[in-house]
VMD Tcl script that builds the backbone (N, CA, C; Angstrom):
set m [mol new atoms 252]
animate dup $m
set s [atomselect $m all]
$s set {name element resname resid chain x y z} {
  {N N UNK 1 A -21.951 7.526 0.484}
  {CA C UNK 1 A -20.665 6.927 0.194}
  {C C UNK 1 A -19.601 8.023 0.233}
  {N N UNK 2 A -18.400 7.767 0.887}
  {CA C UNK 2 A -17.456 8.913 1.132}
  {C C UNK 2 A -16.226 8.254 0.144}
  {N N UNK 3 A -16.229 8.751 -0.745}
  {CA C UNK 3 A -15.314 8.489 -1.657}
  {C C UNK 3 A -14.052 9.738 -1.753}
  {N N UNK 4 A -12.597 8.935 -2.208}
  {CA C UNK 4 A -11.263 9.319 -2.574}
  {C C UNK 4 A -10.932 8.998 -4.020}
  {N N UNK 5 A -10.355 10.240 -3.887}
  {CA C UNK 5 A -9.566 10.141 -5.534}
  {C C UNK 5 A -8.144 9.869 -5.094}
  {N N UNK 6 A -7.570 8.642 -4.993}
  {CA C UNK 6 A -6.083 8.972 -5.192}
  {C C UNK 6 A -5.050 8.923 -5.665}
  {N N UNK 7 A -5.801 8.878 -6.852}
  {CA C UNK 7 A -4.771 8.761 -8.463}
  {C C UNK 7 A -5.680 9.719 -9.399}
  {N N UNK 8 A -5.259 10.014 -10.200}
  {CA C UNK 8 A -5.882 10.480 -10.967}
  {C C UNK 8 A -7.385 9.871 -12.138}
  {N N UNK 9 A -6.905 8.225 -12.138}
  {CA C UNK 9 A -8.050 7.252 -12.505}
  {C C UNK 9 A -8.349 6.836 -11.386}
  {N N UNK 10 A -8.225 5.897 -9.885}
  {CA C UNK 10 A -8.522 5.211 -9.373}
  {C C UNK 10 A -9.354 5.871 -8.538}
  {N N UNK 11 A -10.622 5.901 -8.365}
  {CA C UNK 11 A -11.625 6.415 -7.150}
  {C C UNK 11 A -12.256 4.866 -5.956}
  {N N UNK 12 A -12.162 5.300 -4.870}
  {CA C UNK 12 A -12.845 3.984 -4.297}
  {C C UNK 12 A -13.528 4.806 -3.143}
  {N N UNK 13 A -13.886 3.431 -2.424}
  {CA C UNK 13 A -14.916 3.552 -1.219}
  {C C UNK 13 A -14.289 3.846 -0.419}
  {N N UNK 14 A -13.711 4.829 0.446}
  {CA C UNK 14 A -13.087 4.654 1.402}
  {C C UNK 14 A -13.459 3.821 2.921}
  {N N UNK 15 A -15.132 3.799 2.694}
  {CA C UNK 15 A -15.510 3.085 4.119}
  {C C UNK 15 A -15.449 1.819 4.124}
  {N N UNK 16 A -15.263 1.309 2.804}
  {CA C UNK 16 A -14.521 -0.065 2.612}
  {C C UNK 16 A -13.257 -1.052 2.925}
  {N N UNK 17 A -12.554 0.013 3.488}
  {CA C UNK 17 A -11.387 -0.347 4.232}
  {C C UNK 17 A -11.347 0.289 5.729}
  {N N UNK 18 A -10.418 -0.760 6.000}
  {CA C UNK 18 A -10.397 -0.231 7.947}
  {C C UNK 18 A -9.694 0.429 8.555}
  {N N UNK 19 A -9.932 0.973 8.953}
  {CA C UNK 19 A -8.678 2.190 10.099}
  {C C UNK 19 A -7.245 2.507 9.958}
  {N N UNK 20 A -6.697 0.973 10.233}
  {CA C UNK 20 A -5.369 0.819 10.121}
  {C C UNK 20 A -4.821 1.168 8.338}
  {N N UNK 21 A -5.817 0.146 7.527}
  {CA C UNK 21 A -5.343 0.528 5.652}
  {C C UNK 21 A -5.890 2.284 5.734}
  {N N UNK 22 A -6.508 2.717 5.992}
  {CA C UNK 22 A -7.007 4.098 5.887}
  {C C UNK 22 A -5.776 4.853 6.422}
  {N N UNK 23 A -5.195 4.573 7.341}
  {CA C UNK 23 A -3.660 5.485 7.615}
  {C C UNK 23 A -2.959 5.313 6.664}
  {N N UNK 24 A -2.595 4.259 5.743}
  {CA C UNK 24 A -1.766 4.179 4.790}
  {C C UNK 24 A -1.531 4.889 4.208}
  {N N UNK 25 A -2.932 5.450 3.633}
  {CA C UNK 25 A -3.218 6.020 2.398}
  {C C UNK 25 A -2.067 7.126 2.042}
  {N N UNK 26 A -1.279 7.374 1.330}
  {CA C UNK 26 A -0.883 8.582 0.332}
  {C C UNK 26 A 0.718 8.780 1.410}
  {N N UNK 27 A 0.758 7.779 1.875}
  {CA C UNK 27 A 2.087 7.543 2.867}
  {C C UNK 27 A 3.409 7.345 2.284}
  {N N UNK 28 A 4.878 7.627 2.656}
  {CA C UNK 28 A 5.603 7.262 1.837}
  {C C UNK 28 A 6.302 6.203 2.372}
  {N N UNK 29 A 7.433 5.888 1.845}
  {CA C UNK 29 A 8.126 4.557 2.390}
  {C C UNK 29 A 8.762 4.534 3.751}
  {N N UNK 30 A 8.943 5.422 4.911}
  {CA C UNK 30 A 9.039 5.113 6.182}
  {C C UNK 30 A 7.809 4.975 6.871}
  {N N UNK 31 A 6.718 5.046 6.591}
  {CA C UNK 31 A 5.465 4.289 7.606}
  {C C UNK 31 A 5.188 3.287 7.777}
  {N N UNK 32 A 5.593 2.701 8.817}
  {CA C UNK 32 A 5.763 0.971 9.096}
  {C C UNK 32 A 4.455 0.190 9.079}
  {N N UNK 33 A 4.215 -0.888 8.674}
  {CA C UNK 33 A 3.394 -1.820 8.572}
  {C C UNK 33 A 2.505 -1.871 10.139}
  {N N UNK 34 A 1.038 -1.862 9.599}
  {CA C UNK 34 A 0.472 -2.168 10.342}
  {C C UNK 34 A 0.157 -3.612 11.070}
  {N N UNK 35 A -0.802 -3.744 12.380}
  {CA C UNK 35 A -0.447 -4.850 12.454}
  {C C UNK 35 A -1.373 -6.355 11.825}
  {N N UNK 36 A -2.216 -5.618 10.983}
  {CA C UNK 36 A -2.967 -6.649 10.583}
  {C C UNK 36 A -2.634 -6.912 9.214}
  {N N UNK 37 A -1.247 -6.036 8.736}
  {CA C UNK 37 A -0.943 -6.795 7.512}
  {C C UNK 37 A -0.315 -8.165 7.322}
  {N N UNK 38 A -0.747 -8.859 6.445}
  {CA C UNK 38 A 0.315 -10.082 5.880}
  {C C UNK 38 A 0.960 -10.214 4.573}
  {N N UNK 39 A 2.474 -10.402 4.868}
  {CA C UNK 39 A 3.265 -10.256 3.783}
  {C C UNK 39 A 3.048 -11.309 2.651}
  {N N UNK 40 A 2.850 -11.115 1.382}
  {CA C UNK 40 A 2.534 -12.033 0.410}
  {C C UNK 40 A 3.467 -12.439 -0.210}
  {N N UNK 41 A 4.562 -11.420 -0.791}
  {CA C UNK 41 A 6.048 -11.197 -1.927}
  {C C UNK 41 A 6.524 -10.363 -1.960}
  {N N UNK 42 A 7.447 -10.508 -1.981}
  {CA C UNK 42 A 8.670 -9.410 -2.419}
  {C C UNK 42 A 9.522 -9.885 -3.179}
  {N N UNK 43 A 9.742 -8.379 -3.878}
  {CA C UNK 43 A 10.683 -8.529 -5.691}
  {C C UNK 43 A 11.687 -8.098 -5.537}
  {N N UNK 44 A 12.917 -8.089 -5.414}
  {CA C UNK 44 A 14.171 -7.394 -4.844}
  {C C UNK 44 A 14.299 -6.780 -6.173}
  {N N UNK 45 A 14.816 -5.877 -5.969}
  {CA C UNK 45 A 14.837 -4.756 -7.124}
  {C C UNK 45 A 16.931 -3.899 -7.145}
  {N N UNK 46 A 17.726 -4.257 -7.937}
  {CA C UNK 46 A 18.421 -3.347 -7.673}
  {C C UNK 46 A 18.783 -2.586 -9.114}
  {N N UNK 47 A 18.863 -1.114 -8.209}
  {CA C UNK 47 A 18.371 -0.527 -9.220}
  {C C UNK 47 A 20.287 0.441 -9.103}
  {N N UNK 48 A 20.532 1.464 -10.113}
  {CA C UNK 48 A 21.479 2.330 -10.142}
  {C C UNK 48 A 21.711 2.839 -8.575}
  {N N UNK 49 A 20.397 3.420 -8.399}
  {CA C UNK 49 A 20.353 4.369 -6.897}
  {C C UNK 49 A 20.543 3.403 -5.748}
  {N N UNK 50 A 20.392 2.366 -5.823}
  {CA C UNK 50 A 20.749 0.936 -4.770}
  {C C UNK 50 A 19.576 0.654 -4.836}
  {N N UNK 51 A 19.309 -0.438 -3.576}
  {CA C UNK 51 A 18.292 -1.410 -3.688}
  {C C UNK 51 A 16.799 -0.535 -3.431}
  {N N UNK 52 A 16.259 -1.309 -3.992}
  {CA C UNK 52 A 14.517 -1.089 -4.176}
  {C C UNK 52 A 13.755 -2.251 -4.135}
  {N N UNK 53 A 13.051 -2.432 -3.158}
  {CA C UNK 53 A 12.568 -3.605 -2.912}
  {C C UNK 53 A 11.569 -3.383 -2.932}
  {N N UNK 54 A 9.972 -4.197 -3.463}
  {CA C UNK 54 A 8.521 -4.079 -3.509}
  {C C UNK 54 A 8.089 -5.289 -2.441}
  {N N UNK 55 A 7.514 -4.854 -1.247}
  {CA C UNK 55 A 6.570 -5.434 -0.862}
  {C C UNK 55 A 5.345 -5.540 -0.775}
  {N N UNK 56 A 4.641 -6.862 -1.016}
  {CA C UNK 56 A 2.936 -7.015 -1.137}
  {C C UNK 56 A 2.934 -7.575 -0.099}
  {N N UNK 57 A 1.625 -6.997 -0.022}
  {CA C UNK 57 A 0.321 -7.570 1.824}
  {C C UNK 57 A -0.674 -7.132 1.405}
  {N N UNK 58 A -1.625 -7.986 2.373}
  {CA C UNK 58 A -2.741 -8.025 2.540}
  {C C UNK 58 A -3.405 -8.149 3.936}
  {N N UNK 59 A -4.342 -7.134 4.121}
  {CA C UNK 59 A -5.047 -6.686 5.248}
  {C C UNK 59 A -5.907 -8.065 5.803}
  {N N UNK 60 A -5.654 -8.815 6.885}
  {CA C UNK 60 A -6.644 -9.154 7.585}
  {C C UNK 60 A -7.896 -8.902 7.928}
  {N N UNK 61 A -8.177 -8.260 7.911}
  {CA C UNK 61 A -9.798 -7.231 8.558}
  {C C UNK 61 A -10.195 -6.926 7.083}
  {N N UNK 62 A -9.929 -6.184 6.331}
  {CA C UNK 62 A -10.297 -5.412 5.012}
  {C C UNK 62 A -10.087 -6.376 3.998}
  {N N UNK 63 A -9.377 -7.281 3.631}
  {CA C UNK 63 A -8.694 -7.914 2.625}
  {C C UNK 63 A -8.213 -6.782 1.162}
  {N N UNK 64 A -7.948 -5.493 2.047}
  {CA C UNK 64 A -7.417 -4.627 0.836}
  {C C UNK 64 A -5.769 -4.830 0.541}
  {N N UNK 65 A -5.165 -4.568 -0.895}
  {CA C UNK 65 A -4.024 -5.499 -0.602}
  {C C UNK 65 A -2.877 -4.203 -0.552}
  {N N UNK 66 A -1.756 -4.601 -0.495}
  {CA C UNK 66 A -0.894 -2.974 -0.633}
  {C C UNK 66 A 0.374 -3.459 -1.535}
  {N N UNK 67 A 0.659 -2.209 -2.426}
  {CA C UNK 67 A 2.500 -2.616 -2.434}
  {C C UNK 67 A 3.178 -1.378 -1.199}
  {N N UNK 68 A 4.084 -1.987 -0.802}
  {CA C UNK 68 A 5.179 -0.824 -0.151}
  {C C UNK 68 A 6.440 -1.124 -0.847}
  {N N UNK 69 A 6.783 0.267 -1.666}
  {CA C UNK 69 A 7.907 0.417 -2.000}
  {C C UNK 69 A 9.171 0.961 -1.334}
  {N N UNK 70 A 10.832 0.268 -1.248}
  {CA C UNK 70 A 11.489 0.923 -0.265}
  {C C UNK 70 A 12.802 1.419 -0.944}
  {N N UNK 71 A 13.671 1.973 -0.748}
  {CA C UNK 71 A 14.654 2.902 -1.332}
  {C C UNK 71 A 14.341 4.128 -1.347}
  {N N UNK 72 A 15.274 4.652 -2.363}
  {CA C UNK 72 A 15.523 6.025 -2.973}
  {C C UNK 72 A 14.010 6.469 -3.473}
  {N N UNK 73 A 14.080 5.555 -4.276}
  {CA C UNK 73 A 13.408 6.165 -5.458}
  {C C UNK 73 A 11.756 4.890 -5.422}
  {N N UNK 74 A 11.498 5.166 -4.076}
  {CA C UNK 74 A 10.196 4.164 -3.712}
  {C C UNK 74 A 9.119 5.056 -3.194}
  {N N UNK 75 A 8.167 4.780 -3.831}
  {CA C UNK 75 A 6.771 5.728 -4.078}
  {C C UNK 75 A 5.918 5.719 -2.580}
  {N N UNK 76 A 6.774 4.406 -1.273}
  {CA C UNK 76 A 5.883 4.367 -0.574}
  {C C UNK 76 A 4.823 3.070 -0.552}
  {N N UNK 77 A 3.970 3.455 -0.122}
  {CA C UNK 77 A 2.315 2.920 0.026}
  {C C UNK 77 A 1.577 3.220 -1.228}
  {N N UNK 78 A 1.168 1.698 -1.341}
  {CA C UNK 78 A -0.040 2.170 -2.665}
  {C C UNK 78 A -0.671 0.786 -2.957}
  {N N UNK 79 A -2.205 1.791 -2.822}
  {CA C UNK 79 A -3.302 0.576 -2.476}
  {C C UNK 79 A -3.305 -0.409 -3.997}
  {N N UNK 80 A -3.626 -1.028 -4.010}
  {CA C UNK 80 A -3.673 -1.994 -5.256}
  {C C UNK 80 A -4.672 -2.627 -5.238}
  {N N UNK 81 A -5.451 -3.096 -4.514}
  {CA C UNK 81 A -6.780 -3.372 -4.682}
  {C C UNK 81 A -7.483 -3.425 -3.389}
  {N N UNK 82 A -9.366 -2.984 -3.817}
  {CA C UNK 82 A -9.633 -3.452 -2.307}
  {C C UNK 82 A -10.788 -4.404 -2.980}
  {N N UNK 83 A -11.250 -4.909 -1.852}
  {CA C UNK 83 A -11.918 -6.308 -2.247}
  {C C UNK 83 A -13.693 -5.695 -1.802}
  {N N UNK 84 A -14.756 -5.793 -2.377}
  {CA C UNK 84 A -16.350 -5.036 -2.534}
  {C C UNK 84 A -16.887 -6.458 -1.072}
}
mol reanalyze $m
mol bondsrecalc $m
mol representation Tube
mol addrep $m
């Protein structure tokens, strides 16, 4: 098993997800959506620094899910769950 740490609590499988979610990983908010994501929600966010918007998807192939955060002050890519 080839495992990632990429939080300080969260460890997973990495061979559990597919190619495309595996580029994601540790990405910030200009790496554009792959093409097997599907958009679930988005939370419009406005914040002091301007808008911040959270988008959720979910992988076709993997069913791993993502938020992408966008603005200033947006963390990016970040896995949120993957499915065993």
């Amino acid at each position: 098993m080839n495992t990632k740490n990429i939080s300080t609590t969260y460890i997973f499988d990495e061979e559990k997800i597919c190619d495309d979610c595996r580029s994601l990983l540790k990405k910030d908010r200009f790496r554009p959506v792959h093409k097997n994501l599907i958009l679930n929600n988005v939370i419009n966010n406005k914040m002091i620094t301007g808008q911040e918007d959270e988008f959720y998807y979910s992988c076709r192939v993997c069913s791993t899910t993502w938020r992408h955060e966008t603005g200033k002050g947006g963390f990016g890519w970040q896995l949120t769950k993957i499915d065993s």
